[in-house]
C-alpha positions as CSV (number, residue, x, y, z in Angstrom):
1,X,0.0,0.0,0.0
2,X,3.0,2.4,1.0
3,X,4.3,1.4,-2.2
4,X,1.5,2.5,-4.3
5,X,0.9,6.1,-2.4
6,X,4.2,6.8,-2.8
7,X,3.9,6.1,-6.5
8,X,0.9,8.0,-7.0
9,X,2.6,10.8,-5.1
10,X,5.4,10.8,-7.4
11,X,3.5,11.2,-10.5
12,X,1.6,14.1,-9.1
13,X,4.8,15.6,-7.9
14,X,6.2,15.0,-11.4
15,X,2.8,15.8,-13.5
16,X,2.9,19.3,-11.1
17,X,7.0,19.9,-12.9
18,X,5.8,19.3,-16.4
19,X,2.1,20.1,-16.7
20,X,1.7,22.8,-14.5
21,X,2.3,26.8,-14.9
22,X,4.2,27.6,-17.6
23,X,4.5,31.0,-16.9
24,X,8.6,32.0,-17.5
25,X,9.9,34.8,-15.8
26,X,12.9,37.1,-16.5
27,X,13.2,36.1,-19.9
28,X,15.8,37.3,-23.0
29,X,13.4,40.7,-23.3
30,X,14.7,41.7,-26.5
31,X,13.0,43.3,-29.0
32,X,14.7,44.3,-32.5
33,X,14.0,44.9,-36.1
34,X,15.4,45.4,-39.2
35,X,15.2,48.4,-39.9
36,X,15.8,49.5,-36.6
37,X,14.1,52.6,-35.1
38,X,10.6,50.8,-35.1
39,X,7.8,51.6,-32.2
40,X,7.0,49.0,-30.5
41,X,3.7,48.4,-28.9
42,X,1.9,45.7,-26.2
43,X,-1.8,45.7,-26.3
44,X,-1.6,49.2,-28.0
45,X,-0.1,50.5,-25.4
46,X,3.9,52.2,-26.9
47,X,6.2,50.1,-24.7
48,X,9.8,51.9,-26.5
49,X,11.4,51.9,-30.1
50,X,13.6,49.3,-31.0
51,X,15.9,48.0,-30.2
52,X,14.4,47.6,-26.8
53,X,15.3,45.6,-23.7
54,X,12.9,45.1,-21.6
55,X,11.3,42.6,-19.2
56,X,8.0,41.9,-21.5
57,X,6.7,39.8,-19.0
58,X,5.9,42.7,-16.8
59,X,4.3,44.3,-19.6
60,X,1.9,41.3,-20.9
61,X,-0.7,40.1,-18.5
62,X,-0.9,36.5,-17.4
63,X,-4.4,34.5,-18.1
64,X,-5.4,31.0,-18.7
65,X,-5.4,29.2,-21.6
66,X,-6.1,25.5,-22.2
67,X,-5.6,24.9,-18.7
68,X,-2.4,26.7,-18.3
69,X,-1.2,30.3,-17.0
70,X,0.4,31.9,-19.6
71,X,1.5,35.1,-20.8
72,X,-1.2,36.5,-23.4
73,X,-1.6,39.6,-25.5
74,X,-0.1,41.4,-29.2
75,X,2.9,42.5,-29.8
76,X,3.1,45.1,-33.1
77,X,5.7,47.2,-34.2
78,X,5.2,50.7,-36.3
79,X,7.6,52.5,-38.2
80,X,6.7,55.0,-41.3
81,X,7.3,53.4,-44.7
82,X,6.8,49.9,-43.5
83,X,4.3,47.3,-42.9
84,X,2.9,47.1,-39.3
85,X,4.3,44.0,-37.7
86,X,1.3,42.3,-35.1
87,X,1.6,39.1,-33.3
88,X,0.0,37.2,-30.3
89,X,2.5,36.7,-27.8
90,X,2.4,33.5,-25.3
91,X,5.3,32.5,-22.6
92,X,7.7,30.5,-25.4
93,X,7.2,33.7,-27.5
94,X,8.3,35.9,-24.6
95,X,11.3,33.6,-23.4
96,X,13.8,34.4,-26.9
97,X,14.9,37.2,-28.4
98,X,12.4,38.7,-30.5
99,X,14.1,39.6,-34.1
100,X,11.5,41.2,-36.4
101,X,12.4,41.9,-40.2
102,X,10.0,44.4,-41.2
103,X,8.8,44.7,-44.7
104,X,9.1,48.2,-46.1
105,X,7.6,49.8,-48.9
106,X,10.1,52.4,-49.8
107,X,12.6,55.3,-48.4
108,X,10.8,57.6,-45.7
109,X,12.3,61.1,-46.0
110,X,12.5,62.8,-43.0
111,X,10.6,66.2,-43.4
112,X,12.5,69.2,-43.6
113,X,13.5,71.3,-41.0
114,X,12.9,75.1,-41.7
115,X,15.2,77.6,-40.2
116,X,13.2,80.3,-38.3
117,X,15.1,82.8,-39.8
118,X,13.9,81.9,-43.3
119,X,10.0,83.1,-44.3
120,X,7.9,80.2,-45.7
121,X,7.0,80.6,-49.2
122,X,4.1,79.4,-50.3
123,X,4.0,79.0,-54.2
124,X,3.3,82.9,-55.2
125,X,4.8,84.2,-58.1
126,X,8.1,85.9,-57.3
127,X,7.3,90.0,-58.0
128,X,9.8,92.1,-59.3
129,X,10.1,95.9,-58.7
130,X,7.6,97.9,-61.0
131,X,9.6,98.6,-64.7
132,X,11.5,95.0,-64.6
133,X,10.4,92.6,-67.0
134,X,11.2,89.0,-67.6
135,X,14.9,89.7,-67.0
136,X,14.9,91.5,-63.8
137,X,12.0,88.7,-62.9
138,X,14.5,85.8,-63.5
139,X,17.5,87.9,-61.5
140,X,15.2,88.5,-58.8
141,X,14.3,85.0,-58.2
142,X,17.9,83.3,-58.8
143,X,19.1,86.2,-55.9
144,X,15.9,84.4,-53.9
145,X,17.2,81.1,-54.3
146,X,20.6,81.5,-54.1
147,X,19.9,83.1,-50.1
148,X,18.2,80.3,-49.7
149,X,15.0,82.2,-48.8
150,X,13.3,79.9,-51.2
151,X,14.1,76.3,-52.1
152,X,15.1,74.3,-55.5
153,X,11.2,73.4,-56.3
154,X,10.1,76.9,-55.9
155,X,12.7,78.5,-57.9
156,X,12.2,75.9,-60.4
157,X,8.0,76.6,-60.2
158,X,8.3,80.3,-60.5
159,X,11.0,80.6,-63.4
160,X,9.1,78.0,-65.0
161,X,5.9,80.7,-64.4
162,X,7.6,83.6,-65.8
163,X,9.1,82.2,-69.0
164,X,5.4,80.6,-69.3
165,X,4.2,84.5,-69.7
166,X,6.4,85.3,-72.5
């Protein structure tokens, strides 16, 4: 009889080690992508930008599924130009590096940065003093451009404007 309770008791004991939570804590926590500089999200909510190193677990909540605690929830990853990256995560998800190659459409530029000391220009027609014609029009607009008050488009719009009026 001793012999059989202390069978049973081993197989519950040793069921408990491989059936039971699978919950992993203090896992690799690393989050990259290629390219890097991506957002990176849990649940929606913007956990850091890769690459990241974190502790994810801390970040994903824990619930049941098919009869085991596990980590549960979505991972994405967001950068301009490319393809959102979303997946469910689970505890053998969580316990490797995460390595994400995401797939990009094309070149994001970055937008320009104005100086404050340079007025915007919004695509008027560059005005000469009264008495200057097409010449003094086109002298006035490469002295413009060459200052750099306006840039290479809007030169190139307005001469393309005045020689239009000839």
């Amino acid at each position: 009889m001793l012999r059989i309770i202390s069978i049973v008791g081993m197989s519950l004991l040793l069921q408990a080690c491989i059936g039971g939570s699978s919950v992993v804590k203090g896992g690799a926590g690393n989050v990259t992508s290629s390219p890097s500089g991506a957002d990176v999200y849990a649940n929606g909510v913007k956990i850091g930008t890769t690459p990241l190193q974190k502790d994810l677990y801390g970040t994903f909540p824990t619930g049941w599924r098919d009869r085991e605690l596990s980590a549960r929830g979505v991972l994405m990853l967001k950068k301009p130009g490319c393809e959102d990256f979303v997946h469910e995560v689970n505890d053998f998800y969580l316990s490797k590096a995460i390595h994400v190659k995401l797939k990009c459409t094309g070149v994001v530029m970055p937008k320009p940065v104005m100086q404050q000391s340079q007025p915007v220009m919004q695509q008027k027609p560059v005005k000469a003093a009264p008495g200057k014609g097409v010449e003094g029009r086109l002298q006035e607009l490469e002295r413009l451009y060459k200052k750099g008050i306006i840039n290479k488009q809007e030169y190139q719009a307005a001469r393309k404007r005045i020689i239009g009026d000839l």
